[in-house]
C-alpha positions, 0 to 999 in steps of 0.5 A: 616550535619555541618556547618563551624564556618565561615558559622555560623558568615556569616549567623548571617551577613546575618540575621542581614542586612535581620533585618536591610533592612527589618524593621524600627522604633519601631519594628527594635528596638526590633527586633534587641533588641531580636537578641542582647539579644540571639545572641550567644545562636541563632547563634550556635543553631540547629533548633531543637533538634532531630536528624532526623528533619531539621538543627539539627545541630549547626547553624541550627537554623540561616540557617533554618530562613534564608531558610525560609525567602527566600522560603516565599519571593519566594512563596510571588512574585509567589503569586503576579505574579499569580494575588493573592490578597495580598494588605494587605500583606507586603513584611515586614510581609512575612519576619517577619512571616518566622523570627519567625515562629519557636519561 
């Protein structure tokens, strides 16, 4: 599978309004110091290097990441629905698991 040079740039769009929605103060701040600093080498990066595995392909990274945060978000919601405890966990540290679960 391949992804267009114009779904990689939305999809970096898309990450980056998750970081900013998503966080705040002192942790947005390095977040978005950490995607700065490795922003081209995360936009074109597959999600790994084996052909056979999931998003091995440039930009693969980035739309693996963003599935991610959607499943969990979508797990986290049925969760609550089904009456789970989850007063401990935030919406915010769902996203930044399923951010960087991977790294």
């Amino acid at each position: 599978m391949r992804i267009s040079a114009e779904q990689i740039k939305d999809n970096w769009t898309d990450l980056v309004e998750v970081i900013n929605s998503s966080f705040s103060g002192e942790r947005l701040k390095k977040i978005e110091a950490l995607h700065d600093h490795f922003k081209d080498r995360m936009m074109l990066a597959p999600a790994s290097g084996r052909a056979w595995y999931h998003n091995a392909f440039p930009g693969g990274y980035v739309a693996h990441v963003l599935n991610i945060i959607q499943w969990s978000l979508n797990y986290y919601e049925l969760f609550k629905k089904q009456g789970m405890y989850l007063d401990d966990i935030t919406e915010e540290s769902v996203i930044f698991a399923a951010m960087f679960h991977d790294l």
